[in-house]
C-alpha positions as CSV (number, residue, x, y, z in Angstrom):
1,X,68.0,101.6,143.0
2,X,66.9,104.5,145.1
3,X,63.0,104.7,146.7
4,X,60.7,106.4,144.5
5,X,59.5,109.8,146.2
6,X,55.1,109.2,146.1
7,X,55.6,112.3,148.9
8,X,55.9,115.4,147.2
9,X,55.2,118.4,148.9
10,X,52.1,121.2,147.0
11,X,52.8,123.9,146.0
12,X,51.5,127.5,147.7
13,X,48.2,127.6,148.4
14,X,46.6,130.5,146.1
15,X,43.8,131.3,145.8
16,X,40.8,129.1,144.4
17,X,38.4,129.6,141.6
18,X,34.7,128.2,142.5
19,X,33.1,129.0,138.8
20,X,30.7,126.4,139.4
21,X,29.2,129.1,141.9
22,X,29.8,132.0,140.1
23,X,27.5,131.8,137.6
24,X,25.3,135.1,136.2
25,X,22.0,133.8,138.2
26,X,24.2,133.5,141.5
27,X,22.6,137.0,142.6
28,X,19.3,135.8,142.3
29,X,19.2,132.5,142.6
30,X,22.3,131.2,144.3
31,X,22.4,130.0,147.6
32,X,26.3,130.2,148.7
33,X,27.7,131.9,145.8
34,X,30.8,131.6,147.7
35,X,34.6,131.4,146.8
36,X,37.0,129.9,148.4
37,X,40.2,132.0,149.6
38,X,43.3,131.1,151.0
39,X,45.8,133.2,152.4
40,X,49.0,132.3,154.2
41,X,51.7,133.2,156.8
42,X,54.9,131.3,158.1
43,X,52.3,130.8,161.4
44,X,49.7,128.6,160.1
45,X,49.4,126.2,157.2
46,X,45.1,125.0,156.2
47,X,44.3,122.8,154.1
48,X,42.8,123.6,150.7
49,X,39.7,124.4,151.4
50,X,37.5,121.6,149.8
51,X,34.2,122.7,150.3
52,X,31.9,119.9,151.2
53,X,30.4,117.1,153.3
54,X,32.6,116.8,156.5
55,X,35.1,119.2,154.2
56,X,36.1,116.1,152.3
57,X,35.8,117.1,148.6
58,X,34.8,120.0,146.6
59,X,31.5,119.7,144.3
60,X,33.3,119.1,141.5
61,X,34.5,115.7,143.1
62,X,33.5,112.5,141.3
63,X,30.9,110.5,143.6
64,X,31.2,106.8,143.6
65,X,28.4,104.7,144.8
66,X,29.2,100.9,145.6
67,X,26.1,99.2,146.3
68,X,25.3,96.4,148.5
69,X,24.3,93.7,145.9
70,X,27.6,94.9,143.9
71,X,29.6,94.3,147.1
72,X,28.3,90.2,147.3
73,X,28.6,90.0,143.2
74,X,31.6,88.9,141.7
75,X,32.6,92.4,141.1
76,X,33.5,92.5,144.7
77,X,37.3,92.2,144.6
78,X,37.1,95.2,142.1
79,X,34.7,97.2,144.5
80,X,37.0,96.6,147.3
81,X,40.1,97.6,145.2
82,X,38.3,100.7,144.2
83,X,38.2,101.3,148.0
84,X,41.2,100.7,149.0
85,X,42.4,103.1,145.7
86,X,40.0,106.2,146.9
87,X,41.3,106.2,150.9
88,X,44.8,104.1,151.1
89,X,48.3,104.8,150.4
90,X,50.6,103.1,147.7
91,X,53.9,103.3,147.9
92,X,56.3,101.9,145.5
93,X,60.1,101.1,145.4
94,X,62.8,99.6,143.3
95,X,64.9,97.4,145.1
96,X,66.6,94.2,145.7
97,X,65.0,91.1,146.8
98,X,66.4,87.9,148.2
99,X,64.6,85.1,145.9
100,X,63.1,82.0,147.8
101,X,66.1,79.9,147.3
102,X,68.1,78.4,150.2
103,X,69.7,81.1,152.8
104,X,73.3,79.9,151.7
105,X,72.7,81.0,148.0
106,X,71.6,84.8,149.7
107,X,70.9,85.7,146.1
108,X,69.2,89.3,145.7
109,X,67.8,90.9,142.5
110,X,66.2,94.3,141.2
111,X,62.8,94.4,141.8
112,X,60.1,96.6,142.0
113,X,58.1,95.7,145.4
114,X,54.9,97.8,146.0
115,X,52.6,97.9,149.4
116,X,48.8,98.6,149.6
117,X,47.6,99.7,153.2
118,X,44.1,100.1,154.1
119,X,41.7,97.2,154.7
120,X,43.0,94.8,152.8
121,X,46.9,95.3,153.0
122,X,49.3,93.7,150.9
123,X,52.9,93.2,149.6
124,X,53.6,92.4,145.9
125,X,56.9,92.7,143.5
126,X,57.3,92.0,140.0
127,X,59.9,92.7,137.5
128,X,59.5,95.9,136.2
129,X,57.3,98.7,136.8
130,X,54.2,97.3,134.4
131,X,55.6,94.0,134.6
132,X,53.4,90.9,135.8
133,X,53.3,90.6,139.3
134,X,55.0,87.8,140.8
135,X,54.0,87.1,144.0
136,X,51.1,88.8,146.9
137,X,51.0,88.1,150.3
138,X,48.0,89.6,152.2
139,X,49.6,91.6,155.6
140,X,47.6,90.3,159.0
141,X,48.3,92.0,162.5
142,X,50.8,89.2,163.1
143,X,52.6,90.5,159.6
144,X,56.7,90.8,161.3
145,X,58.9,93.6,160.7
146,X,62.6,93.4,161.7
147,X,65.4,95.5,160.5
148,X,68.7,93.3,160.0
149,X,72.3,94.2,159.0
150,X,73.7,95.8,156.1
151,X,70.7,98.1,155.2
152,X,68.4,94.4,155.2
153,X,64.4,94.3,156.3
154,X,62.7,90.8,156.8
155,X,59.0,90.6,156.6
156,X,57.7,87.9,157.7
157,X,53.6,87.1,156.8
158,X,53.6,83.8,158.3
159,X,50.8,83.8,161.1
160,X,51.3,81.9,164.4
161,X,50.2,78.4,164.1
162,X,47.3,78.8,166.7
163,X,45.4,81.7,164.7
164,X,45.7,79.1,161.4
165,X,42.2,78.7,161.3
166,X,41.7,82.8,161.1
167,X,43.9,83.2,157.5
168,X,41.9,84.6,155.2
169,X,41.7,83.0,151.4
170,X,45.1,82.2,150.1
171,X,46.2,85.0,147.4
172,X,47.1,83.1,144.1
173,X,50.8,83.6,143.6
174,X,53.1,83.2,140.2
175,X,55.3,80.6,139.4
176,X,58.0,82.7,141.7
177,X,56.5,81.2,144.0
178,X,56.0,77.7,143.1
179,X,58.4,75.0,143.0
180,X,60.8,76.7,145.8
181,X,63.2,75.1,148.0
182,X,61.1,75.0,151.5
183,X,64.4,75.8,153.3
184,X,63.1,79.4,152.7
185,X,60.0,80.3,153.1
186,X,58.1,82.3,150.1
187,X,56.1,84.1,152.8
188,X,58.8,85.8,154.2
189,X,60.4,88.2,151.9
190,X,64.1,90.3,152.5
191,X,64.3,93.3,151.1
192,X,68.2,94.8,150.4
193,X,68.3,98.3,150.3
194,X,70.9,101.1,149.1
195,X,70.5,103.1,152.8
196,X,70.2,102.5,156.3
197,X,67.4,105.8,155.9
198,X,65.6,103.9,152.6
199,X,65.1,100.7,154.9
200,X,64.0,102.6,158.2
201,X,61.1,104.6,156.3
202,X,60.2,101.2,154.3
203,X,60.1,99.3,158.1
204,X,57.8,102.3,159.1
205,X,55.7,102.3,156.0
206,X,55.3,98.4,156.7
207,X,54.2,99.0,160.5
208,X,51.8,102.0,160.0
209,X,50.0,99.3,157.5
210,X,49.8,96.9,160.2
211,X,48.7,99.3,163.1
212,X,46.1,101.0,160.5
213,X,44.9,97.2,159.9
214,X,44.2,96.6,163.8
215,X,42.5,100.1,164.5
216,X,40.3,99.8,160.9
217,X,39.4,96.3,161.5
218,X,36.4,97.9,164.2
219,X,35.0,99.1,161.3
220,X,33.3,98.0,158.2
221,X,33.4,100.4,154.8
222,X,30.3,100.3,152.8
223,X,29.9,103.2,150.0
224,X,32.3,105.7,149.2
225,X,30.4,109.0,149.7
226,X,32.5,111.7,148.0
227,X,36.4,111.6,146.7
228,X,38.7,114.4,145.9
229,X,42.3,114.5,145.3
230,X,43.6,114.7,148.6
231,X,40.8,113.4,150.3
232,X,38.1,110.9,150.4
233,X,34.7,110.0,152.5
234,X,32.9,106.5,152.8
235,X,30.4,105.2,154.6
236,X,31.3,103.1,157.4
237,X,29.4,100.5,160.0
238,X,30.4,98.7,163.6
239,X,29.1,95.6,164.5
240,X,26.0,97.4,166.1
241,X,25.0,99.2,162.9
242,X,23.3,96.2,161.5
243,X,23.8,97.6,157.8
244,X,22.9,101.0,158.5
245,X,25.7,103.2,158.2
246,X,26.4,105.4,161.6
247,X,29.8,106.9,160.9
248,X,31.4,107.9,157.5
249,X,35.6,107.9,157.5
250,X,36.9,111.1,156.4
251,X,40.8,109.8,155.2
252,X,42.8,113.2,154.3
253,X,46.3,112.6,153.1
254,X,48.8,114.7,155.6
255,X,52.3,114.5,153.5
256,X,53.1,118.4,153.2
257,X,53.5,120.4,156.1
258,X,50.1,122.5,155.5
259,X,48.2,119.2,154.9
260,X,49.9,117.6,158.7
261,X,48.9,121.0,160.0
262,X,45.5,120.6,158.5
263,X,44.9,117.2,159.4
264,X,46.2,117.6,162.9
265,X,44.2,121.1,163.4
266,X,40.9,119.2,162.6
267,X,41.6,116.3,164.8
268,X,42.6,118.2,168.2
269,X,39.3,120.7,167.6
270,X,37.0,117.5,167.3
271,X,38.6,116.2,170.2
272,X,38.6,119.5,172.5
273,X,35.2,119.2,171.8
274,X,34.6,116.2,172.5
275,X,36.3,115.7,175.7
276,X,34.6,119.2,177.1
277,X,31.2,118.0,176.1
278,X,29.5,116.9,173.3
279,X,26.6,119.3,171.6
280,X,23.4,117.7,169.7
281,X,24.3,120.2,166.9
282,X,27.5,119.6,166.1
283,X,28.8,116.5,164.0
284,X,30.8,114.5,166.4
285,X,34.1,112.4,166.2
286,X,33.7,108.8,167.0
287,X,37.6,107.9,166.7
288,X,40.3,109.1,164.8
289,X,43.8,107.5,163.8
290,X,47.2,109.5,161.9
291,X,50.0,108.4,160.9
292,X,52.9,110.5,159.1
293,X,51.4,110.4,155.8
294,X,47.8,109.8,156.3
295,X,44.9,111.2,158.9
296,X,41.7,109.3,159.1
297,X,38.2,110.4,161.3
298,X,35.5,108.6,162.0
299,X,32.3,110.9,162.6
300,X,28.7,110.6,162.6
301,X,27.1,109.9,159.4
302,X,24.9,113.0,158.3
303,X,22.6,111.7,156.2
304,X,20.0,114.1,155.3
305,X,22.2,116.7,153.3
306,X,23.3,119.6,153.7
307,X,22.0,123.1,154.1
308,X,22.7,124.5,150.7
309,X,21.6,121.6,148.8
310,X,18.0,122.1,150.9
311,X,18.1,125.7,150.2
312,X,19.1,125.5,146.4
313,X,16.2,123.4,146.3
314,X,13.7,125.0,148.1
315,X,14.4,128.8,148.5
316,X,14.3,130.8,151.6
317,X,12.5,129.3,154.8
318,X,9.3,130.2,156.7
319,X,10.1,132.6,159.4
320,X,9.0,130.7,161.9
321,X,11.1,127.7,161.3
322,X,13.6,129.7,160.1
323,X,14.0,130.6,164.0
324,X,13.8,127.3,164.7
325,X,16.8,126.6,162.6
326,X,18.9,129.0,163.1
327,X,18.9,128.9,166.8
328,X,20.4,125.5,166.8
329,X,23.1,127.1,164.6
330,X,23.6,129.7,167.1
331,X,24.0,127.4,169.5
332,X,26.7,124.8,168.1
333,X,28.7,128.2,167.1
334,X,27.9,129.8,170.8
335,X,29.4,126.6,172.2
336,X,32.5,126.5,170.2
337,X,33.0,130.3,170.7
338,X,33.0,129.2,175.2
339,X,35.8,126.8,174.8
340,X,37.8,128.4,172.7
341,X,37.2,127.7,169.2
342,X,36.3,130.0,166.2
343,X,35.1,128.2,163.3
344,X,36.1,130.2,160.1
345,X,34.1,128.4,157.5
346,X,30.3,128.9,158.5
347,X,28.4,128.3,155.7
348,X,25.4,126.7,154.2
349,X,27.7,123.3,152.8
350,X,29.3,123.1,155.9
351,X,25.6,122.9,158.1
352,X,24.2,119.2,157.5
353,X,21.2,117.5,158.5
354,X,21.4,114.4,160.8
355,X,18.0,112.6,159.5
356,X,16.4,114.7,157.2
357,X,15.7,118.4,156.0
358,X,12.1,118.3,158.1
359,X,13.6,117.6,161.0
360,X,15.1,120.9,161.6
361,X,16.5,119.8,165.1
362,X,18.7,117.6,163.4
363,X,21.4,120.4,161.9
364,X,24.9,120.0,162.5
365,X,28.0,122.1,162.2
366,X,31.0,120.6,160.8
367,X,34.2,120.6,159.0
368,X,36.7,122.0,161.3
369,X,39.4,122.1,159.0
370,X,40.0,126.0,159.3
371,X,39.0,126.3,163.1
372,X,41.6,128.0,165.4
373,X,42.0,127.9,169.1
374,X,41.3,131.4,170.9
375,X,41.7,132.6,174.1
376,X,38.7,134.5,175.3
377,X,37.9,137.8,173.6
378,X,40.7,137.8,171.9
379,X,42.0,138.1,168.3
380,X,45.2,137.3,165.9
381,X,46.5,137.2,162.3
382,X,47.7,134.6,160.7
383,X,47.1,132.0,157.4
384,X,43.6,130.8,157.2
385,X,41.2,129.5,154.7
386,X,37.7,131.3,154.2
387,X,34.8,131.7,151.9
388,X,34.2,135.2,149.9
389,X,30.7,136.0,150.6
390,X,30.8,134.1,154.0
391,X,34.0,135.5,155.3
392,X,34.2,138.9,157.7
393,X,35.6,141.8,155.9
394,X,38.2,142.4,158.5
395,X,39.2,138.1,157.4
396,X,39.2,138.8,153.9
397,X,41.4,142.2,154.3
398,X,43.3,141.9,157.3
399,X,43.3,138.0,157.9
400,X,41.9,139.1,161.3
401,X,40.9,136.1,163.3
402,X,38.1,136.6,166.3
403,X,35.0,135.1,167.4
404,X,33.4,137.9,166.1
405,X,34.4,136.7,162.5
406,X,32.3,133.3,163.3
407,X,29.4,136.1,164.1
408,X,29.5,137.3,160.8
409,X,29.7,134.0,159.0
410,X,26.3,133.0,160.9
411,X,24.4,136.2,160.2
412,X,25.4,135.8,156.6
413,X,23.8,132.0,157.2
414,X,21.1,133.7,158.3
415,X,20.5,135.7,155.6
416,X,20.6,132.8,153.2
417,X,17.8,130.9,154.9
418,X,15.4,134.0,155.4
419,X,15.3,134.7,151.8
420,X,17.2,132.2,149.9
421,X,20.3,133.9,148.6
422,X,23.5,134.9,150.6
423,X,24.0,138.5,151.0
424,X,27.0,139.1,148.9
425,X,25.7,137.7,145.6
426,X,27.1,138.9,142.4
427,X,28.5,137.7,138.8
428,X,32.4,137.5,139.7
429,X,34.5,136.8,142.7
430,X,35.6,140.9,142.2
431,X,32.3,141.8,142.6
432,X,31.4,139.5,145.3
433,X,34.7,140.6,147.6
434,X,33.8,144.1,146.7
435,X,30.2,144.1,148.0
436,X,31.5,142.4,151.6
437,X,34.2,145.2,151.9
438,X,31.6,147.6,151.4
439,X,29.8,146.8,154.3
440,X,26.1,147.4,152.4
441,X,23.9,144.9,152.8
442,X,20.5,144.7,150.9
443,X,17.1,143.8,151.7
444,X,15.0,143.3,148.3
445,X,11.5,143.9,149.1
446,X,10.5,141.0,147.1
447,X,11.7,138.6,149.9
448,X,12.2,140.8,152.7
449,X,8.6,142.4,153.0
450,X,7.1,139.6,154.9
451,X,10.2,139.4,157.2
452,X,9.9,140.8,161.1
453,X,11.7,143.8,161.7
454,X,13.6,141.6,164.5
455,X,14.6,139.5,162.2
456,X,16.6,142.5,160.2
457,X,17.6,143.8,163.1
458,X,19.8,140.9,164.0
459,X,21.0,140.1,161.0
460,X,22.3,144.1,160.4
461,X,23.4,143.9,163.6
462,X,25.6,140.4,163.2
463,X,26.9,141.6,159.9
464,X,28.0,144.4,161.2
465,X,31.5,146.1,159.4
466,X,33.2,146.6,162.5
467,X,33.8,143.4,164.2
468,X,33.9,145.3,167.4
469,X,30.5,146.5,167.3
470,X,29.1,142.9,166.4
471,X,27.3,141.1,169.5
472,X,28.8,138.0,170.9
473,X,27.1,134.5,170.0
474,X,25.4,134.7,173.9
475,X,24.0,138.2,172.8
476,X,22.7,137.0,169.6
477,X,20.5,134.2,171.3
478,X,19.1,136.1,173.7
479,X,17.9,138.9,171.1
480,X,14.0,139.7,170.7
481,X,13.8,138.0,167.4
482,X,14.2,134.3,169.7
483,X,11.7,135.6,172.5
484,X,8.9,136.8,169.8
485,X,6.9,133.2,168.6
């Protein structure tokens, strides 16, 4: 009557096929035309590389839209469950219960007793596995946790007798709870279990759920934006917000070693950020919370898009506010680049718009999930994830890490919003790898003829082969293109 492992490590990460990119218009027509590569090393362990908003979910992920008037409908238990499915852990195990019968009896039996943590965080049990279940109890932060003798755990729901008046609607229970002796209380449960290791991890499992309650009861979850497998993105409002989302919750799951590293990774960038000083251009962290299994962030809602959806839809950009643009880009990266931190994933998905695609001002940077931390002018090796026809070729070759890689990245950007195409274009990932080795870079006259000769300057000059050659983020602002209206 063993725990049931939910915690299984992944497998290696290889690397990833984006088809939905590769596609034989992607050299005309397509904006990224990116792949997603990762490469590792006993140093570093990233995270999968789902390429979207915040880094939450790739574009293949399902998007599920809970609307207000659904939320206040009937259907709003199931809306909430669908929630609490998308962002929270289950975990499940078989094991012996004491049944509500007098404490003299101390009669235990098999069951199968699951918990749901999240907003809404319960305990139920039932029989079997897809048995009926026979009894809920909602946890609250006065939910008790004690660890007893003989491999026991007592939780006890019951809610001090002063905060009555705060329960929240009574759960219907199953005749396993009706008709008890009221010696023993049927809201407080002990579990038996086989090991003294079993019972400590279920204890924990119980007491992240409460501590998650109390730090995700400042917030209020409205529509879930995007879901993936190991990660999901909702809306999310404070008391302030007055139903307008400002933050979205970015929940990642953090069970294997490269997914802790991941999730831990993103957090300490956003807050080294953060505590140095917060940019206008970069997608800030409002609060963050991890546990050994989970990692959630709150950040500011971006809701205008992002880059490559406003590109895909519109082409290249005017010059002019092409500049306008991409300066703010070159400033979010610049920033990073003086304390510390190189990016690795700079690309159109990962640029978003605070308000709207006309208000160019408004473009953030975000998903930190590959960033590193650098010393000054310096460079390493090591496991990262990138994008093939974002990516430096000394990244995709060498796994070469430097601020000059994050150079690269943003004068392929570049590129893409000057004539509405990345530079590396082509049919298949082979190709596509083969053209950034190369080093050639092509300006079509068809887009380019209109372009300043500035303006290919600095882009030749960013993309340049040799990443020692390449000018720092500083250099790049000050170029002519910037000073020439």
């Amino acid at each position: 009557m063993g725990g049931l492992g939910l915690f299984e490590s992944e497998p290696p990460l290889v690397l990833k096929d984006r088809a939905s990119f590769l596609t034989n218009s992607t050299c005309c027509s397509g904006v990224s035309g990116g792949v997603d590569m990762s490469m590792l090393d006993s140093d570093v362990m990233s995270n999968s590389r789902l390429s979207s908003l915040y880094g939450g979910a790739d574009r293949s992920g399902h998007r599920l839209t809970i609307l207000e008037e659904d939320m206040e409908s009937d259907d709003a238990v199931q809306s909430q469950k669908q929630i609490q499915k998308k962002l929270f852990e289950l975990h499940t195990v078989r094991v012996l219960k004491q049944i509500p019968l007098p404490d003299w009896m101390k009669i235990f039996v098999p069951r199968v007793v699951r918990l749901q943590t999240g907003t809404v965080p319960f305990m139920e049990y039932s029989r079997s596995e897809k048995g009926e279940v026979r009894q809920r109890l909602m946890i609250s932060v006065w939910t008790r946790v004690d660890r007893l003798p003989k491999n026991k755990l007592s939780i006890d729901f019951r809610m001090p007798v002063s905060h009555e008046h705060e329960r929240s609607p009574p759960v219907p229970s199953t005749a396993a709870s009706k008709g008890t002796n009221d010696k023993v209380s049927p809201e407080k449960w002990i579990l038996k279990f086989d090991t003294k290791s079993e019972r400590d991890m279920w204890a924990k499992h119980v007491q992240d759920a409460i501590d998650l309650l109390s730090w995700i009861a400042k917030f209020t979850l409205g529509s879930v934006v995007m879901a993936s497998e190991n990660s999901s993105i909702v809306e999310c409002f404070t008391w302030m917000d007055r139903g307008r989302p400002s933050y979205v919750m970015k929940s990642m799951e953090a069970a294997s070693k490269k997914q802790s590293h991941s999730a831990r990774n993103e957090i300490e960038v956003h807050h080294m950020l953060t505590n140095f000083s917060s940019h206008p251009n970069i997608v800030a962290l409002h609060d963050s919370f991890r546990q050994k299994d989970m990692a959630y962030l709150v950040m500011e809602n971006c809701a205008g898009g992002d880059l490559f959806e406003f590109i895909s839809q519109n082409g290249g950009m005017d010059e002019h506010d092409a500049k306008m643009l991409f300066r703010r880009i070159a400033s979010a990266v610049s920033h990073c680049h003086e304390h510390g931190i190189v990016h690795l994933d700079i690309k159109p998905e990962n640029l978003f718009f605070k308000v709207s695609p006309s208000q160019l001002d408004t473009i953030k940077l975000g998903d930190f999930g590959s960033a590193k931390v650098l010393e000054k002018n310096s460079a390493t090796g090591g496991a990262l994830s990138c994008t093939v026809g974002y990516a430096a070729p000394e990244v995709l070759e060498k796994g070469e890490v430097s601020f000059a890689a994050d150079v690269f990245s943003a004068g392929a950007v570049l590129y893409t919003i000057l004539c509405g195409y990345s530079p590396f274009s082509a049919p298949s990932e082979e190709e596509m790898l083969e053209r950034t080795l190369s080093g050639e870079i092509f300006f079509e006259e068809l887009e380019w003829w209109r372009m300043s000769k500035e303006a290919k300057e600095l882009v030749v000059q960013m993309m340049h082969p040799d990443a020692k050659k390449r000018p720092s983020m500083e250099e790049v602002l000050a170029h002519a293109w910037f000073q020439k209206w």
